[in-house]
VEXDREN-2710 file (C-alpha; in Angstrom, 1 decimal):
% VEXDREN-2710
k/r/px/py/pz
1/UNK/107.5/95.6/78.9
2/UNK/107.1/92.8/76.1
3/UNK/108.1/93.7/72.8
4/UNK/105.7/95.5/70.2
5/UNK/103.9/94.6/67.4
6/UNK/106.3/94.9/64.7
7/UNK/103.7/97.3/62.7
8/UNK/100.7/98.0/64.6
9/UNK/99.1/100.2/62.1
10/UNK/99.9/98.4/58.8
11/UNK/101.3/95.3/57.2
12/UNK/104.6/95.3/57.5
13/UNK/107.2/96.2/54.7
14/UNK/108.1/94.0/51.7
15/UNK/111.4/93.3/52.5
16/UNK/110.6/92.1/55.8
17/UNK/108.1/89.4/55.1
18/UNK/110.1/86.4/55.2
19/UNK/113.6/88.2/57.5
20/UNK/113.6/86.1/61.2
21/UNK/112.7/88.7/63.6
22/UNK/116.4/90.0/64.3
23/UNK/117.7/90.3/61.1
24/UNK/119.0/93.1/60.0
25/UNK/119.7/96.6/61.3
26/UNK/118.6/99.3/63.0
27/UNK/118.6/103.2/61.7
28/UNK/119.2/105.9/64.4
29/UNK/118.6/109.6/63.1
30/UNK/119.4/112.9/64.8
31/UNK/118.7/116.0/63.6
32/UNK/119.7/118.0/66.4
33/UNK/120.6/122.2/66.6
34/UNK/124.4/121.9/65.3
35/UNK/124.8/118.3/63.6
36/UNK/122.5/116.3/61.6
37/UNK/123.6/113.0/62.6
38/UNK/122.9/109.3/61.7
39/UNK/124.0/105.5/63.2
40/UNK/122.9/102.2/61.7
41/UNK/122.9/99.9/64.8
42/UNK/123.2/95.9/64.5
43/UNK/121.1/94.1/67.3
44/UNK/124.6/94.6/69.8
45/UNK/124.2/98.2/69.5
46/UNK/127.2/98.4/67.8
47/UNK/127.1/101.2/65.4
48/UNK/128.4/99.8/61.9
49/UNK/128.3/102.9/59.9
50/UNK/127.8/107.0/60.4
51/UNK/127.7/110.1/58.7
52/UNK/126.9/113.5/59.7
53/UNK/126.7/116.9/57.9
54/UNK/126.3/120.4/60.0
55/UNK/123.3/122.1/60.7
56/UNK/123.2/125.6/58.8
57/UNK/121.6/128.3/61.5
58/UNK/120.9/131.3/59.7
59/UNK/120.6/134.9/61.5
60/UNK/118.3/137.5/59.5
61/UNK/118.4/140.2/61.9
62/UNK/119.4/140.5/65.6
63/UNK/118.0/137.6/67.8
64/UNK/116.4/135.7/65.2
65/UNK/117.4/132.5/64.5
66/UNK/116.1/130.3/61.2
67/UNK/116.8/127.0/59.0
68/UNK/116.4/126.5/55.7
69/UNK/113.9/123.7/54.8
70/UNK/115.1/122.9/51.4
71/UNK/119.0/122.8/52.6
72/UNK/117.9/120.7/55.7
73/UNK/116.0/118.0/53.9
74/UNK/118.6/117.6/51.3
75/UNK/121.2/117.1/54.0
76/UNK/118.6/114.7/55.8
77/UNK/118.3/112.4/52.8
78/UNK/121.9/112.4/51.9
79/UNK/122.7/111.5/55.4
80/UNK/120.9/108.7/55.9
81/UNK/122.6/107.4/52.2
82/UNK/126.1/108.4/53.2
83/UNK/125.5/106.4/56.9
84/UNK/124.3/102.9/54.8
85/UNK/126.4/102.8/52.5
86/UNK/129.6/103.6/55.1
87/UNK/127.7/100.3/56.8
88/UNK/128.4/98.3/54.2
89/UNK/125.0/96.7/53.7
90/UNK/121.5/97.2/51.7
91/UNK/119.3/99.8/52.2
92/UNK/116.5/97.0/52.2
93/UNK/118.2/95.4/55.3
94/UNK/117.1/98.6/57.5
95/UNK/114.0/97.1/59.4
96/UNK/113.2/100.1/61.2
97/UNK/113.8/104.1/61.1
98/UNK/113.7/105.7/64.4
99/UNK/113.9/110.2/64.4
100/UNK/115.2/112.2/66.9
101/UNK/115.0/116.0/66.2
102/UNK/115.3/119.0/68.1
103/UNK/112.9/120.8/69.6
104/UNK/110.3/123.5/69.6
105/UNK/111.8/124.2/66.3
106/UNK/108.8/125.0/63.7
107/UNK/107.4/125.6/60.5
108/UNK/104.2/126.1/58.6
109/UNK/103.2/124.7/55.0
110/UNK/100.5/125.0/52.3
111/UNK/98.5/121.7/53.0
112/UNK/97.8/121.4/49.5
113/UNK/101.0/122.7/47.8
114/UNK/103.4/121.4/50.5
115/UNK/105.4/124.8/50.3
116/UNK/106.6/126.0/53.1
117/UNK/105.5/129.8/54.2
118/UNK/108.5/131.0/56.2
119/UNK/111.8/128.7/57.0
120/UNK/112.1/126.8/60.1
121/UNK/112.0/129.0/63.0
122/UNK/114.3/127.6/66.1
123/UNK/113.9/127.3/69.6
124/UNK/116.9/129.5/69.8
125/UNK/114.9/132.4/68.3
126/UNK/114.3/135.9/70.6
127/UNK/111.8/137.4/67.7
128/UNK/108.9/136.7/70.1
129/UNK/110.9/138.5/73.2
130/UNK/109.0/141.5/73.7
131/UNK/105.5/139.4/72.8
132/UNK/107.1/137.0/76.1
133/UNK/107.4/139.9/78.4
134/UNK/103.9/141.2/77.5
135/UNK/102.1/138.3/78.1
136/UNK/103.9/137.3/81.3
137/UNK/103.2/140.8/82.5
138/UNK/100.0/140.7/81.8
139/UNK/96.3/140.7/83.8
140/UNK/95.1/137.7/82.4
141/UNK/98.2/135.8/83.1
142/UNK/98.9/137.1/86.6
143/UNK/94.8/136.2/87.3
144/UNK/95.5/132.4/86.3
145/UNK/98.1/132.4/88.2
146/UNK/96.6/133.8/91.9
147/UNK/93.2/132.0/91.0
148/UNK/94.9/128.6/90.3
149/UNK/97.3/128.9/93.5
150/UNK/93.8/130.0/95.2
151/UNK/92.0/126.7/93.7
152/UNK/95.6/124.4/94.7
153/UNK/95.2/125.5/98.4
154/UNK/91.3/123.5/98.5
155/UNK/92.1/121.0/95.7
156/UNK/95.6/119.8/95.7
157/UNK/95.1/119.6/92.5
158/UNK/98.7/118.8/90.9
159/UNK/97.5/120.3/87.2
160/UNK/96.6/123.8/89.1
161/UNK/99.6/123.7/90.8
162/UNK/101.4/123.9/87.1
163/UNK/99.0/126.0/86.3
164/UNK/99.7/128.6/88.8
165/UNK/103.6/128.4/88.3
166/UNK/103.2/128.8/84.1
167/UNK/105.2/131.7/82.4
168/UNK/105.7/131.8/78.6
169/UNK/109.4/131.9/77.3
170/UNK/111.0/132.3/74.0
171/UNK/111.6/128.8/73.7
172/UNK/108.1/127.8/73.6
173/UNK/107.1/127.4/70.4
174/UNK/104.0/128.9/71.6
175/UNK/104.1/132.4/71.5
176/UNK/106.4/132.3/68.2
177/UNK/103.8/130.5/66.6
178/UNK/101.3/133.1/67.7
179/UNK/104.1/135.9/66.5
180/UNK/104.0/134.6/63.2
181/UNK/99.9/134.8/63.2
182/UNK/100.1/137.9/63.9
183/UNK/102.8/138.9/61.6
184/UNK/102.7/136.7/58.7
185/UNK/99.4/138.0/56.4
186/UNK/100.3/134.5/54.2
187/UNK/100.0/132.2/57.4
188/UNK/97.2/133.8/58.6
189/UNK/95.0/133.6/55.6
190/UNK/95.7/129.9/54.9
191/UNK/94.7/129.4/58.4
192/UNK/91.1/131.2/57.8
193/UNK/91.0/128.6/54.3
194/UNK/92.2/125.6/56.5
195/UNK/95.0/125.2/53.9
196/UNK/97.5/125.2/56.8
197/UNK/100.2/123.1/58.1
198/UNK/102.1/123.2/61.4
199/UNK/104.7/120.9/62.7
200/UNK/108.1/120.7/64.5
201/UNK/110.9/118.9/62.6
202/UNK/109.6/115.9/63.3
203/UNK/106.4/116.2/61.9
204/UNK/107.7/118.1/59.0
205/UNK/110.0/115.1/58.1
206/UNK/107.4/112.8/58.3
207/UNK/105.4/114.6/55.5
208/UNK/108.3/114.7/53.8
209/UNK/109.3/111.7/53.8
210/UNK/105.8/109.8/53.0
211/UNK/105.0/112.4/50.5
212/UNK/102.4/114.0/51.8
213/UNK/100.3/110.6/53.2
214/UNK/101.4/111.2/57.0
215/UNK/100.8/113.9/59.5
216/UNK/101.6/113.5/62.9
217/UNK/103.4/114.4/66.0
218/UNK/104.9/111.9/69.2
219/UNK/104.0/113.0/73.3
220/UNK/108.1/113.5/73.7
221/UNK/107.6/116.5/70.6
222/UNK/104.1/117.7/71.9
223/UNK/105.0/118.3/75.1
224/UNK/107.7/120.8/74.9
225/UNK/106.1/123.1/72.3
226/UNK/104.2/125.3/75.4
227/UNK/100.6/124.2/73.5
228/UNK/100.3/120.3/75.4
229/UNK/98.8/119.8/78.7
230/UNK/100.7/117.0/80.0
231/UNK/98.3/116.0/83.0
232/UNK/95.0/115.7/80.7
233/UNK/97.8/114.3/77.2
234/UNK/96.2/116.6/74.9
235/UNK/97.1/119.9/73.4
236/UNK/95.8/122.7/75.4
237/UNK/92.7/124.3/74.5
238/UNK/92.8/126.9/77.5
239/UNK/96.3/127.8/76.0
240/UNK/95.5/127.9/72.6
241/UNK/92.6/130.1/72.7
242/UNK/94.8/132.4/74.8
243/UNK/96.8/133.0/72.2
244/UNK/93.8/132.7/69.6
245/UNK/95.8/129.7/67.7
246/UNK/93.1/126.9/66.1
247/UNK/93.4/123.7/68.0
248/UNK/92.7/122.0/64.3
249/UNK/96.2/123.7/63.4
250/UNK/97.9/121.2/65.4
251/UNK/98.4/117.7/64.1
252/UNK/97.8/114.3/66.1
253/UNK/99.5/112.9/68.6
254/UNK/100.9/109.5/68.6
255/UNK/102.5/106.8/70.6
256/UNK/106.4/107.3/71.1
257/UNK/107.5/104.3/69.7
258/UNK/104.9/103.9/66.8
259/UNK/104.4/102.7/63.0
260/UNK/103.8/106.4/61.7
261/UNK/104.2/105.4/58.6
262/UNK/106.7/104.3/55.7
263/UNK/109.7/105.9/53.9
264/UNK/108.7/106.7/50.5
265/UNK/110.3/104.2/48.2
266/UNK/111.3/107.0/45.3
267/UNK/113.3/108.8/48.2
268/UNK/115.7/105.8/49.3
269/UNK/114.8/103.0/47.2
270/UNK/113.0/100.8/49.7
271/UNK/110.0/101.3/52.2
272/UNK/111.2/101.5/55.1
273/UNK/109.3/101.7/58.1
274/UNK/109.1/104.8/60.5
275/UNK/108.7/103.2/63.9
276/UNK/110.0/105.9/66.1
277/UNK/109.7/110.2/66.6
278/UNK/111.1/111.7/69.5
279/UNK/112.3/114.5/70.9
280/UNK/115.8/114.8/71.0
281/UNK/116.3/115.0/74.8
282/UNK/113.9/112.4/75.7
283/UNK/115.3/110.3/72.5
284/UNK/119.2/110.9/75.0
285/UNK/117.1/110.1/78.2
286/UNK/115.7/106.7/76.5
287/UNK/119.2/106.0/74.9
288/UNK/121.2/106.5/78.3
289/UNK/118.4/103.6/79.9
290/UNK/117.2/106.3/82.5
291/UNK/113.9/103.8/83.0
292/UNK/113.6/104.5/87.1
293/UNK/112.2/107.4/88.7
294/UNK/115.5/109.6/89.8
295/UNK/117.3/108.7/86.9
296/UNK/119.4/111.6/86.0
297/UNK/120.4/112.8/82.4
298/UNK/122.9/115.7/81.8
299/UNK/123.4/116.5/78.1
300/UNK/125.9/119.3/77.2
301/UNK/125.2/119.9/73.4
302/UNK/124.4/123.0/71.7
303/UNK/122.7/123.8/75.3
304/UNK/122.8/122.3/78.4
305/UNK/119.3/119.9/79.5
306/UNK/119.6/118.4/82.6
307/UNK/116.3/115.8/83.0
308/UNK/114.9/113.9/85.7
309/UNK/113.2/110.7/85.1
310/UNK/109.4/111.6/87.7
311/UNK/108.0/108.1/86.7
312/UNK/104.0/108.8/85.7
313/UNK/103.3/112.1/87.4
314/UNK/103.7/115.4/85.8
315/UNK/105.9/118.0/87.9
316/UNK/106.6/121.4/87.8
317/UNK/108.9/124.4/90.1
318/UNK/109.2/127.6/90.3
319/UNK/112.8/127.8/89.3
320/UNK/112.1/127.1/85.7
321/UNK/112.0/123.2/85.8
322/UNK/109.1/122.1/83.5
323/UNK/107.1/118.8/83.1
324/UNK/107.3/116.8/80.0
325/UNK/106.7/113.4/78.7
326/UNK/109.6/111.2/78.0
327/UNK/107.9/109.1/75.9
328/UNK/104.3/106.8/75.6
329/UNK/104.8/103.3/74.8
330/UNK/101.4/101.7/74.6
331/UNK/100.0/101.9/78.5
332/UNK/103.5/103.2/79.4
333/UNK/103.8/106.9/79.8
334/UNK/107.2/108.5/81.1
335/UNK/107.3/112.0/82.6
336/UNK/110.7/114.1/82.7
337/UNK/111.2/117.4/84.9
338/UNK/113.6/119.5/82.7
339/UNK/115.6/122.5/83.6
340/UNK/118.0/124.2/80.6
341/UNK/120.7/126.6/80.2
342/UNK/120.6/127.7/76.1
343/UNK/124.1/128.4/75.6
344/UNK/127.0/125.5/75.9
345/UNK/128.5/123.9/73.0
346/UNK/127.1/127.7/71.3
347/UNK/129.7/129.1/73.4
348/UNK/132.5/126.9/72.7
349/UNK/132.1/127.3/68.9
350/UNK/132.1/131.0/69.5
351/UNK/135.6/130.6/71.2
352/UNK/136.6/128.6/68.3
353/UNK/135.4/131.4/65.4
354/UNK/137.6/133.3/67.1
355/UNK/140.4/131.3/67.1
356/UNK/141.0/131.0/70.6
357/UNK/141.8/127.6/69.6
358/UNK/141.5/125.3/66.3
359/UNK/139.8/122.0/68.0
360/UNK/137.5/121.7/70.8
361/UNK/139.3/119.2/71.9
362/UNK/142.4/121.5/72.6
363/UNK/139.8/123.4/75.3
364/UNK/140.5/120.9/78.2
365/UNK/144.6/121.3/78.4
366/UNK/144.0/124.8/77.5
367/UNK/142.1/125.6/80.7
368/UNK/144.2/122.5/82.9
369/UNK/147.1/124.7/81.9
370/UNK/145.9/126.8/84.3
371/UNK/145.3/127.1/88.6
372/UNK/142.3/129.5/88.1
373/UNK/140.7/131.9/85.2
374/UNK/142.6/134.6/87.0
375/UNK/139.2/136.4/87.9
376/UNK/138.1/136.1/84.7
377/UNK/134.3/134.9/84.3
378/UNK/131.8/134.5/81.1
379/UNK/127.8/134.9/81.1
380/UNK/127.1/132.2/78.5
381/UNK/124.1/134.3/77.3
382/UNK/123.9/134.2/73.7
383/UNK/120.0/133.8/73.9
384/UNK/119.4/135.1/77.1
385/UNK/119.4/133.1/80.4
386/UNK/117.4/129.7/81.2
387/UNK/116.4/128.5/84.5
388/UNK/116.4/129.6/87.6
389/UNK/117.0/133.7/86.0
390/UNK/114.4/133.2/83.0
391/UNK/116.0/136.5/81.2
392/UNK/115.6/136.4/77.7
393/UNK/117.2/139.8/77.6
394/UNK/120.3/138.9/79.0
395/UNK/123.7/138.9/76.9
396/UNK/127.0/137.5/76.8
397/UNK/129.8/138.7/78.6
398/UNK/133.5/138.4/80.0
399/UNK/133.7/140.3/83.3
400/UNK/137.2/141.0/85.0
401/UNK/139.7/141.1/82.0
402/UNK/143.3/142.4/82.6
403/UNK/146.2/143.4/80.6
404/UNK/147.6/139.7/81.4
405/UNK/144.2/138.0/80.7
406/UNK/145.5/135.4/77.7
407/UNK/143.3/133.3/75.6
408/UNK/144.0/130.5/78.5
409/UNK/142.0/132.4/80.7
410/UNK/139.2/133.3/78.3
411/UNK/138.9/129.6/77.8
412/UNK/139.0/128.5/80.7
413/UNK/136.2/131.1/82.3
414/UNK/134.1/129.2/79.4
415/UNK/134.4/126.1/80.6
416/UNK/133.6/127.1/84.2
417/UNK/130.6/128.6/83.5
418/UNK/128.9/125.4/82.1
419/UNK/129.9/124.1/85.1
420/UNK/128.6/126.4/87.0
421/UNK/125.4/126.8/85.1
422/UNK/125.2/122.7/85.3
423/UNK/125.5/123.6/89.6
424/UNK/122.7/126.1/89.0
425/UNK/120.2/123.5/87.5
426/UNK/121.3/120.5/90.1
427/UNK/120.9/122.9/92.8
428/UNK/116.8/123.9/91.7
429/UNK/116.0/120.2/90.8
430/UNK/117.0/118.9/94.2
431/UNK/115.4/121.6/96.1
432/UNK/112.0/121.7/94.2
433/UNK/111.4/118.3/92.3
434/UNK/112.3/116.4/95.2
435/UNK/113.0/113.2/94.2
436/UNK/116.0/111.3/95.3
437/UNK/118.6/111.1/92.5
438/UNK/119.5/107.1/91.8
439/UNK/122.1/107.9/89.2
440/UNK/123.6/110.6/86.6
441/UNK/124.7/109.8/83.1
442/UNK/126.2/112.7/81.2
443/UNK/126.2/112.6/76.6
444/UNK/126.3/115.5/74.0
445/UNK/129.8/116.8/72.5
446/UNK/130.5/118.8/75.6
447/UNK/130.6/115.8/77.8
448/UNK/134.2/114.4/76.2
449/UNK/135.4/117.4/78.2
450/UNK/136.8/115.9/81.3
451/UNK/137.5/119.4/82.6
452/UNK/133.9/120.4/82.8
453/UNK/133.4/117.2/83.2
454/UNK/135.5/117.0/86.7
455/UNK/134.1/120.3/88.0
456/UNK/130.7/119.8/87.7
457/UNK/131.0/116.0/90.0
458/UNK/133.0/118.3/92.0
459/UNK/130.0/121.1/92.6
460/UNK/127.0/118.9/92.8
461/UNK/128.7/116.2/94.7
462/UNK/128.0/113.2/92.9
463/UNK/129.1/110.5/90.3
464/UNK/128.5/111.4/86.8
465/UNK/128.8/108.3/84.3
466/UNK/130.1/109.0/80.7
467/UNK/129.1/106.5/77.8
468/UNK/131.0/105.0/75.3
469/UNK/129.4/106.9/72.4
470/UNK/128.1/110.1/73.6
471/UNK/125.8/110.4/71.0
472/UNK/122.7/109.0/73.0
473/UNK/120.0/110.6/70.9
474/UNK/120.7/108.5/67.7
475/UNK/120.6/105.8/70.4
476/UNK/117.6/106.3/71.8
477/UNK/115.4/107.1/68.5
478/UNK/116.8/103.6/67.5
479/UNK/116.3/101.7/70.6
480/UNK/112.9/103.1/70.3
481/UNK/112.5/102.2/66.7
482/UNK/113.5/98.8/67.3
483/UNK/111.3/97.7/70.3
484/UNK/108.6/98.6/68.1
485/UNK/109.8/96.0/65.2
486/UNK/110.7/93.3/68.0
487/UNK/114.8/93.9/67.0
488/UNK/114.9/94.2/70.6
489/UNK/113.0/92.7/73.1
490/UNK/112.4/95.1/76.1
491/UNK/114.1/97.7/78.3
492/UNK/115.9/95.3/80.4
493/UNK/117.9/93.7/76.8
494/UNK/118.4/97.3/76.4
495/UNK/120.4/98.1/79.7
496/UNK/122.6/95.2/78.9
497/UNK/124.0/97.1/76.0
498/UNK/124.6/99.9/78.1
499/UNK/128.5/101.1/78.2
500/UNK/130.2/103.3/80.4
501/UNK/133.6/104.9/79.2
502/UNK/134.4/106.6/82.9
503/UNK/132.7/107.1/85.9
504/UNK/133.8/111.2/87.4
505/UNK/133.8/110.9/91.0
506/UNK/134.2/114.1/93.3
507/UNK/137.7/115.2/93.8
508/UNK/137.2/118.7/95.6
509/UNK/134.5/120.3/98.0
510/UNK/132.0/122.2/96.1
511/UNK/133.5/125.0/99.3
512/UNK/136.8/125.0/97.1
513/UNK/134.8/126.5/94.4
514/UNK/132.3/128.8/96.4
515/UNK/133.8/132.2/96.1
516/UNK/134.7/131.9/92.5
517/UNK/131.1/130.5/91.6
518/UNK/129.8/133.7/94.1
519/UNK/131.8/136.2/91.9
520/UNK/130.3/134.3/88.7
521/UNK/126.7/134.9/90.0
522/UNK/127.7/139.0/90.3
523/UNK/129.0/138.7/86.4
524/UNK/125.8/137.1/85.8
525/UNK/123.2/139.5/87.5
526/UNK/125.1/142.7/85.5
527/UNK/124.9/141.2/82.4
528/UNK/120.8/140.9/82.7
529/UNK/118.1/143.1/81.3
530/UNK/120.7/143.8/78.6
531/UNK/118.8/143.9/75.8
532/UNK/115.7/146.8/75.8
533/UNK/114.3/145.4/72.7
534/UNK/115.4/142.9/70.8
END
């Protein structure tokens, strides 16, 4: 891929007129479910300077899940002022912005007023639950689904084939979107005046940060919101009048790696370009390199999202694996299979609140300590179960404590179960997608646990690569961001600058772990259909 123009859409920023094509530095941004986070990069990929500041999840009643626009922008800005100035250099030396965020996170505006109407509303949110279960349950849905598996016997036709296998969940954005439409008199009104706004964060930054000027979405963002068809590339107008939401509600869709616009200059001083929005597990996928089909990328963050690079075609399972597009560069589109398990670094910072331990870190000679979890086992369920169960009603639990159980054990049976739910998603994505796997590389916090780390090579049977900054979001938004200024040249200088801290080779046979992870399973099944109504 040769490199792109530096700003395709508009003349390029004043402070880059007479700079040699690799001056300079790159800004990576992640504004991701826990930690906003933020790298300037130098044309090495060394990071030269990095802040961060915690993502503030607020909880209005049971199952909801919110963020507060005005905190999260203020945080946003600050960040990327702490993360230069810890650089060392000028905020006019930043050629290019590049924004990962997380996803199917959303909010709606006032077009003219730029008020938001409700606060952000996150993927993590169960308020449309009951709304899920309705619609999956449903006559209409269950007639798309035998009519299109009807229509795939005589045509083969890959999109029918998705078609037939679709099921709304809670993390769609969706049927939340179509929950607040229904429920938010304010939303729905500006929507009749067409004085409404809709974006996920990225989109929402973007206004932001150009003050109003720029409105847009990328393909990585578009695609795992439940409204984008990603064999036609457009947002679905089948799905959208299902759920009577206004295809004009939705903003554009742009390339990947993209002048979208420029930085304000009252909000940072400069213009700076914004070359790059993507979604932050397609922003990991690009940072970890994962360019060839069977690429393999296992993030263990705030959730666990294990991706499979499927080259240029679309694909879909039954299990709960679902197609999405890594990114578009120019000609160049890139389509993941993802499968997802909501709860990991969640559960882990639940241990800690509870002062099962002080530091994270402390969690892997904690449960080393240790020959087994002494029957103990945990549902990491805080909202509901993923792939291959699809429960959104499911809850947390510890199953099998005894009078001897110690906060060792209750670590440990933590640790195991992201392991365990990482064997779970393997397990679907080899049987279904069925594409041979070339390699794994593992990033998110979780990942610098070499316990969870160990097991899981151990249960799927394979190497698992850890990078030297596990970060690969930040990484990605600014590899992006800078093959659209020419900082870099293509994906192959890219790989170069890949670095692997350890390579986790299977020590054990998956059999060693096969009655425990059976046992597991039973803790799992009792603790669905928990929640009635939530």
């Amino acid at each position: 891929m040769s490199a792109l123009p530096a700003v395709p859409d508009e003349g390029p920023p004043e402070q880059g007129v007479s700079d040699p094509p690799h001056a300079g530095f790159v800004l990576g941004l992640d504004v991701g479910s826990s930690v906003i986070r933020c790298h300037v990069y130098d044309r090495a990929a060394r990071i030269c300077g990095s802040s961060e500041q915690k993502v503030q999840s607020l909880y209005p009643q049971t199952g909801w899940v919110e963020i507060d626009p005005d905190v999260l922008w203020n945080q946003f800005v600050a960040v990327i002022k702490e993360t230069v100035k810890a650089s060392g250099i000028g905020m006019h030396q930043i050629v290019g912005l590049g924004i990962s965020t997380q996803r199917a996170t959303f909010i709606t505006w006032n077009k003219k007023t730029g008020k938001q109407f409700h606060n952000f509303i996150s993927w993590q949110d169960l308020r449309a639950a009951d709304l899920v279960k309705s619609w999956n349950n449903s006559f209409i849905v269950k007639l798309i689904h035998s009519s299109c598996r009807l229509l795939h016997f005589f045509t083969r036709s890959k999109r029918l084939l998705g078609a037939s296998l679709f099921t709304f969940t809670t993390q769609h954005v969706s049927v939340r979107l179509a929950w607040v439409l229904q429920n938010l008199v304010e939303v729905r009104k500006a929507v009749e005046e067409g004085n409404c706004c809709f974006g996920t964060v990225d989109t929402w930054l973007l206004h932001k940060l150009t003050k109003g000027s720029k409105y847009a979405t990328d393909f990585s963002n578009a695609s795992t919101t439940g409204l984008f068809d990603p064999y036609e590339m457009c947002w679905s107008s089948f799905i959208t009048s299902l759920l009577s939401i206004p295809l004009s509600l939705l903003p554009p869709v742009r390339d990947t790696s993209h002048h979208f616009g420029t930085v304000d200059e009252e909000i940072l001083g400069v213009p700076i370009p914004i070359v790059a929005l993507v979604a932050d597990q397609q922003a990991a996928m690009f940072g970890e390199c994962c360019f060839h089909t069977g690429d393999v990328k296992l993030t263990m963050g705030t959730g666990t999202f294990l991706d499979i690079n499927t080259g240029n075609n679309p694909q879909q399972s039954v299990g709960g694996f679902y197609p999405l597009i890594g990114w578009k560069i120019g000609q160049e589109v890139v389509c993941l299979a993802e499968g997802n398990a909501g709860d990991t670094g969640t559960a882990i910072k639940w241990a800690q609140q509870l002062n099962l331990f002080t530091d994270a870190a402390e969690t892997e000679g904690m449960a080393k300590s240790l020959e087994d979890s002494q029957g103990v086992y945990f549902v990491p369920s805080f909202s509901g179960l993923q792939a291959p169960l699809n429960d959104p009603q499911a809850c947390a639990s510890f199953m099998g404590l005894k009078p001897s159980t110690s906060k060792h054990h209750l670590v440990r049976a933590i640790l195991e179960s992201i392991a365990f739910r990482n064997k779970q998603l393997y397990e679907i994505m080899q049987k279904e997608i069925r594409i041979p796997v070339t390699k794994i590389w593992a990033d998110g916090g979780v990942c610098k646990n070499s316990f969870v780390m160990q097991m899981t090579s151990d249960l799927i049977n394979q190497n698992i690569e850890r990078p030297v900054h596990t970060d690969m979001s930040c990484r990605g938004a600014a590899f992006l961001a800078g093959l659209a200024v020419g900082f870099w040249t293509d994906k192959e200088e890219l790989k170069k600058l890949r670095q692997s801290e350890r390579v986790f080779k299977p020590q054990k046979k998956w059999q060693e772990y096969e009655m425990s992870m059976e046992n597991w399973i039973r803790a799992v099944k009792r603790s669905m259909n928990w929640y009635t109504k939530i």
